[in-house]
MARFI-820109 format. One line per 4 residues: number of its first residue (from 1); their letters; for each residue y, x, z negated of N, C-alpha, C. Coordinates in Angstrom, 1 decimal, m for minus. Each point is the difference from the previous one (the first is absolute). Example, Ala and Ser with C-alpha at 12.3 -4.5 7.8 and 13.67 -1.06 7.14 Angstrom:
BEGIN
1 = as = m5.7 13.2 m7.8 1.2 m0.9 0.0 1.2 0.9 0.0 | 1.1 m0.4 0.7 1.1 0.9 0.0 1.1 m0.8 m0.8
//
This chain:
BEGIN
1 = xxxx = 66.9 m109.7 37.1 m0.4 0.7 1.3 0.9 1.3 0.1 | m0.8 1.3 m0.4 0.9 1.1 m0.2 0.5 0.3 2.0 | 1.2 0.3 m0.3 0.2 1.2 1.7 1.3 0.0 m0.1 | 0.9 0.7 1.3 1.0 0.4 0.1 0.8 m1.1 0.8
5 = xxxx = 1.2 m1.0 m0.7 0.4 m1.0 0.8 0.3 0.4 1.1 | 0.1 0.9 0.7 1.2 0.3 1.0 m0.9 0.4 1.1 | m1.3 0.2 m0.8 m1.1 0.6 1.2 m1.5 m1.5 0.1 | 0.2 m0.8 0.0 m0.6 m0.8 0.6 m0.7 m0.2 1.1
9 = xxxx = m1.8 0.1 m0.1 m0.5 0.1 1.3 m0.7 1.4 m0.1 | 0.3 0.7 m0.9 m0.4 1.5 m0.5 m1.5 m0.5 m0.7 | m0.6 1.2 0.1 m1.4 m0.6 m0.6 0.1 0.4 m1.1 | 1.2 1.2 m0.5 0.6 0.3 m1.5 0.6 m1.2 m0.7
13 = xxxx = 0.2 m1.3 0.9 0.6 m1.1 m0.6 m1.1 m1.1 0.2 | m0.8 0.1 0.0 m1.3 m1.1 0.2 m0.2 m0.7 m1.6 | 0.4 0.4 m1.3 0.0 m0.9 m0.6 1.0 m1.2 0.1 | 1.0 0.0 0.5 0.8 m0.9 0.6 m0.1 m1.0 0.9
17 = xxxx = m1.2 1.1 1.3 m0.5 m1.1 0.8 m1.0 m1.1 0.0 | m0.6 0.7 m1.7 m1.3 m0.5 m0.4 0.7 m1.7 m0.9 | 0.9 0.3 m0.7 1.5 m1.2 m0.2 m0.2 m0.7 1.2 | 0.4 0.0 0.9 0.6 m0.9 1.0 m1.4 m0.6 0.3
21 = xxxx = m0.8 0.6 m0.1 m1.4 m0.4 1.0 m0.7 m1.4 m0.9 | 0.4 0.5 m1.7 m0.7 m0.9 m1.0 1.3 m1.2 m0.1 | 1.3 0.0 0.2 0.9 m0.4 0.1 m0.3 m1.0 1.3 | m0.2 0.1 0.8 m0.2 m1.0 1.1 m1.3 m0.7 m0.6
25 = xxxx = m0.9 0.6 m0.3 m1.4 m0.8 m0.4 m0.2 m1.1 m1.2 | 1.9 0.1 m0.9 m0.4 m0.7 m1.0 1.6 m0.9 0.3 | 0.3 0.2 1.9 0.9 m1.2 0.2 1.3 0.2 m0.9 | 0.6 1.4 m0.2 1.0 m0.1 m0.7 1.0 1.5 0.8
29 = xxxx = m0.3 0.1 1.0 0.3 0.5 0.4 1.4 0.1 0.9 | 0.5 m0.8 m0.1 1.5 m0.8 0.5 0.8 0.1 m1.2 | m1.0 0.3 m1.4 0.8 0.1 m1.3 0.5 1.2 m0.5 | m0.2 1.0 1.0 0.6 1.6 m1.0 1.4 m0.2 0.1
33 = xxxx = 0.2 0.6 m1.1 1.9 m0.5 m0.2 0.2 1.5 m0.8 | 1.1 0.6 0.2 0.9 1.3 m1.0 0.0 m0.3 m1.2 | m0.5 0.2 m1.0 0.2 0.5 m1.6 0.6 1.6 0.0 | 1.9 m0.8 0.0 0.8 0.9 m0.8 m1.0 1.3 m1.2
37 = xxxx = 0.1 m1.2 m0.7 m0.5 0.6 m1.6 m0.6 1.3 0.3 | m1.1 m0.4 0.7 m1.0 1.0 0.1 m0.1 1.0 1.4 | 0.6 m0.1 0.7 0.3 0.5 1.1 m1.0 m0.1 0.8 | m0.6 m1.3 0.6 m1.6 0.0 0.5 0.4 m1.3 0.6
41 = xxxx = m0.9 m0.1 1.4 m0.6 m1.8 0.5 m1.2 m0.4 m1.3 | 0.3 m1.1 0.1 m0.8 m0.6 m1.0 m0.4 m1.6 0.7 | m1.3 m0.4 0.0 m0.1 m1.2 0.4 m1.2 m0.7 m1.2 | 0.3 m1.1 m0.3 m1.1 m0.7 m1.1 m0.8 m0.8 0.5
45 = xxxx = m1.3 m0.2 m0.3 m1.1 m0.3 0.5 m1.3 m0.5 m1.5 | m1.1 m0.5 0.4 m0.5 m0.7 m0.6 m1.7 0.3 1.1 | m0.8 0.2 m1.2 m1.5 0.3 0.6 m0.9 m0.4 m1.1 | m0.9 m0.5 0.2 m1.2 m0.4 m1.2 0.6 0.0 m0.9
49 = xxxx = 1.0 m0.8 m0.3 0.7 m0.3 m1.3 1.1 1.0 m1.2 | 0.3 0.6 1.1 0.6 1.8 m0.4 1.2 m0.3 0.9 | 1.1 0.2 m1.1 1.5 0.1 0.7 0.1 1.4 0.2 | 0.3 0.6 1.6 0.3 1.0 0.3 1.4 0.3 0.3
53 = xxxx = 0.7 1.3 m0.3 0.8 0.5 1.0 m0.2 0.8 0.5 | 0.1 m0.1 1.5 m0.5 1.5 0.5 1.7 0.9 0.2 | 0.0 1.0 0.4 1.7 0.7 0.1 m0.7 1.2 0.2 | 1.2 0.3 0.8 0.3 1.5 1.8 1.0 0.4 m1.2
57 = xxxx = m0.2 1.2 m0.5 1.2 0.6 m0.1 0.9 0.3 1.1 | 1.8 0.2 m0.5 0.7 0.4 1.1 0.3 1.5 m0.3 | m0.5 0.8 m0.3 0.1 1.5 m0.4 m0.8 0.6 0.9 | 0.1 1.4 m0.4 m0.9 0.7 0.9 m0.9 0.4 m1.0
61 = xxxx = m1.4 0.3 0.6 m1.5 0.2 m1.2 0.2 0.4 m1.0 | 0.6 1.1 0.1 0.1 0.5 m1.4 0.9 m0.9 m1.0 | 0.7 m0.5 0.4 0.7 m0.7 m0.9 m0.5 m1.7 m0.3 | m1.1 m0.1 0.4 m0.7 m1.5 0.0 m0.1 m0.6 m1.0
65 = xxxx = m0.5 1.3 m1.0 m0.2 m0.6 m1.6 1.0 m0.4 m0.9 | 1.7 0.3 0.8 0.8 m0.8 m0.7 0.2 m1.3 0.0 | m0.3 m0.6 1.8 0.0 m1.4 0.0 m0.9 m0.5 m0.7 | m1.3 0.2 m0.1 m1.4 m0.3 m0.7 0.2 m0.4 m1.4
69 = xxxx = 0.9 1.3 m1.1 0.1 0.0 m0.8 1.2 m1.4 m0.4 | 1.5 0.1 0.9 0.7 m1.0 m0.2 m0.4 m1.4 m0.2 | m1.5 m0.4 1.3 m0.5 m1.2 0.2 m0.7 m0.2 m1.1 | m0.9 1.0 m0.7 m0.7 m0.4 m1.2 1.0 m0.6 m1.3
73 = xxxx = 1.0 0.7 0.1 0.7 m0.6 m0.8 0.5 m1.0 0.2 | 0.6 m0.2 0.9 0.8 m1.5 0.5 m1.0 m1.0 m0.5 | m1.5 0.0 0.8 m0.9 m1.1 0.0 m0.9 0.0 m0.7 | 0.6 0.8 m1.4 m1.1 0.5 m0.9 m1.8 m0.1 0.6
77 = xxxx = 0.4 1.5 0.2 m1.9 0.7 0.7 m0.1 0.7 m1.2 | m1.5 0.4 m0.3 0.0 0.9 m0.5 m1.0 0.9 0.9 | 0.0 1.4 m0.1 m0.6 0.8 1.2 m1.5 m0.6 0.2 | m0.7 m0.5 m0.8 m1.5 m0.3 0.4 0.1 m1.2 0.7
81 = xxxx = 1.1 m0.5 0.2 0.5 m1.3 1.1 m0.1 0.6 1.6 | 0.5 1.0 m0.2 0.9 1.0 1.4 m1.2 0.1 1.0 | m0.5 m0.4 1.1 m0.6 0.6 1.6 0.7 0.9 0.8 | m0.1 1.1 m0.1 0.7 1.3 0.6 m0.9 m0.4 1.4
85 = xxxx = 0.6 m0.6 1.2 m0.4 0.8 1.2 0.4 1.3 0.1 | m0.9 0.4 0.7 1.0 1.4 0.8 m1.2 0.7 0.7 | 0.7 1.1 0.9 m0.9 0.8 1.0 m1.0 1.1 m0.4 | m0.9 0.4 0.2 m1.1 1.1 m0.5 0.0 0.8 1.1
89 = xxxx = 0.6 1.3 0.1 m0.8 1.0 1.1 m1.4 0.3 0.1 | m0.6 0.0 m1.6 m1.1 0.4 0.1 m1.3 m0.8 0.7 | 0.9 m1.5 0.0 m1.1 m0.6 0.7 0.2 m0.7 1.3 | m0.9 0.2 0.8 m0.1 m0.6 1.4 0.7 m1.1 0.3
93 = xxxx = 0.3 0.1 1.1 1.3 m0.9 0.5 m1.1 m1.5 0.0 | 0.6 m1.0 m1.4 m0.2 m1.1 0.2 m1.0 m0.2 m1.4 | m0.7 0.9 m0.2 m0.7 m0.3 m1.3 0.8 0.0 m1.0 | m0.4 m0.9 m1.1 0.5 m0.8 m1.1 m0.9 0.6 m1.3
97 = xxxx = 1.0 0.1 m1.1 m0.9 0.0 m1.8 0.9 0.0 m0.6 | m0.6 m1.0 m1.3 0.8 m0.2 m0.9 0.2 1.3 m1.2 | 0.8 0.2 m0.8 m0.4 1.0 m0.6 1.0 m0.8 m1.2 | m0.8 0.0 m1.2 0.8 m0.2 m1.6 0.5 0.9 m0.5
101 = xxxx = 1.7 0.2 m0.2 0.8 1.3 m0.8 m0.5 0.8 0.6 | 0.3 1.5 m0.9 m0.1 1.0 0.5 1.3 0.8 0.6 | m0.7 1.1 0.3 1.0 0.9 0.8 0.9 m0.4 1.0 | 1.2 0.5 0.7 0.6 m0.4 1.1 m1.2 0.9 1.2
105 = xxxx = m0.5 0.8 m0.3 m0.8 0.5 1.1 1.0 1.2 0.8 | 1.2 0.3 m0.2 1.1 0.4 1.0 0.8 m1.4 0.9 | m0.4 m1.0 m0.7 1.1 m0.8 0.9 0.9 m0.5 m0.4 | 1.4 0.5 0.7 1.1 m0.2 m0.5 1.1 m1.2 m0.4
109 = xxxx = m0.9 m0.8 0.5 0.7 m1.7 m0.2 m1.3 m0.1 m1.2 | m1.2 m0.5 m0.5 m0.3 0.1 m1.1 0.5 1.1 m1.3 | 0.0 1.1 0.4 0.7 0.6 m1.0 1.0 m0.5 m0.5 | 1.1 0.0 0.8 1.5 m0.9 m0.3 m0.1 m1.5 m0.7
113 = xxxx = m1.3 m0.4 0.1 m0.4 m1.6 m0.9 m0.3 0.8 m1.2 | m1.3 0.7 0.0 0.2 0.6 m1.3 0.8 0.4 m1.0 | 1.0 0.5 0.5 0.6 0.3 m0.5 1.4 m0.7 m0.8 | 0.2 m1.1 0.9 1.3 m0.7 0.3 m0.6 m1.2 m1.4
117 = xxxx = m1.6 m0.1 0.3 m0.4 m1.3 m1.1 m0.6 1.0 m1.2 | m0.4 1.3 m0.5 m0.1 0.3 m1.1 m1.6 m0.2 0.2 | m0.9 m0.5 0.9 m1.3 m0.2 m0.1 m0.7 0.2 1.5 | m1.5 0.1 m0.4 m0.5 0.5 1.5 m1.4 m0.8 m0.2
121 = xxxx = 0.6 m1.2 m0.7 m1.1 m1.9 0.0 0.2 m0.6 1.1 | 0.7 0.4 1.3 0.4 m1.1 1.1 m1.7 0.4 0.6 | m0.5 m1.1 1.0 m0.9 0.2 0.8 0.9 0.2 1.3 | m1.0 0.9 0.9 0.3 0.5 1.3 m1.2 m0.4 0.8
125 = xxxx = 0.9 m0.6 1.2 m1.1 m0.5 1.1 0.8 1.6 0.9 | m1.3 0.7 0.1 0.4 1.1 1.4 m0.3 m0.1 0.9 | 0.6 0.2 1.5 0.0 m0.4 0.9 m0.1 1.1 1.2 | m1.5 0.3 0.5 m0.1 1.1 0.3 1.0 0.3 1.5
129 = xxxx = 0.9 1.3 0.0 0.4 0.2 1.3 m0.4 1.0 0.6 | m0.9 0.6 m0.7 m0.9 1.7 0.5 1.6 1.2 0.3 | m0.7 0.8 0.3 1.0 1.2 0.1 0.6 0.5 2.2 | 1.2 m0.1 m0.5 0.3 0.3 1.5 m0.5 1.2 0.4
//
């Protein structure tokens, strides 16, 4: 869940909120705990037979793709593992698409994944917040 730890509640941090919201729904939500390693909340979880970790980076956006990249390592991911939340200006506050790789689009917390993992295989759920 890409966003800015410090800015919480920001619709620039709604991949985070979009964490907490799937985090309560899969009852594991009393379980985010600090990973040092990787500088991120991280809570583990379990859905249709898929062990997840979901993890808030503790950086700020642009720097997201370091925790990303740390965790892949730690819990051996490889990027076509990776669910990028994060915010879309372009789209309307509340509309949703998935999009496979690709560009960062100008967003600067996927860029910083791209870049941090060497690949642009993660899928991205966008999360539309429209333009102020």
């Amino acid at each position: 869940g890409l966003g800015n730890h410090g800015l919480r509640g920001t619709r620039h941090s709604v991949g985070m909120a979009v964490l907490d919201r799937l985090a309560r729904q899969l009852a594991v939500a009393e379980g985010w705990r600090a990973d040092r390693r990787c500088c991120a909340d991280v809570a583990l979880a379990a859905a249709r037979g898929l062990d997840l970790l979901l993890l808030k980076p503790r950086r700020l956006m642009n720097l997201n793709g370091l925790s990303i990249a740390s965790a892949a390592e730690i819990y051996n991911l490889r990027p076509e593992d990776i669910y990028l939340v994060h915010d879309d200006l372009d789209k309307a506050l509340g509309q949703v698409a998935i999009k496979l790789g690709g560009s960062a689009r100008g967003h600067n917390g996927v860029r910083s994944c791209i870049s941090a993992l060497h690949s642009n295989e993660m899928t991205r759920l966008r999360v539309g917040i429209g333009r102020p």
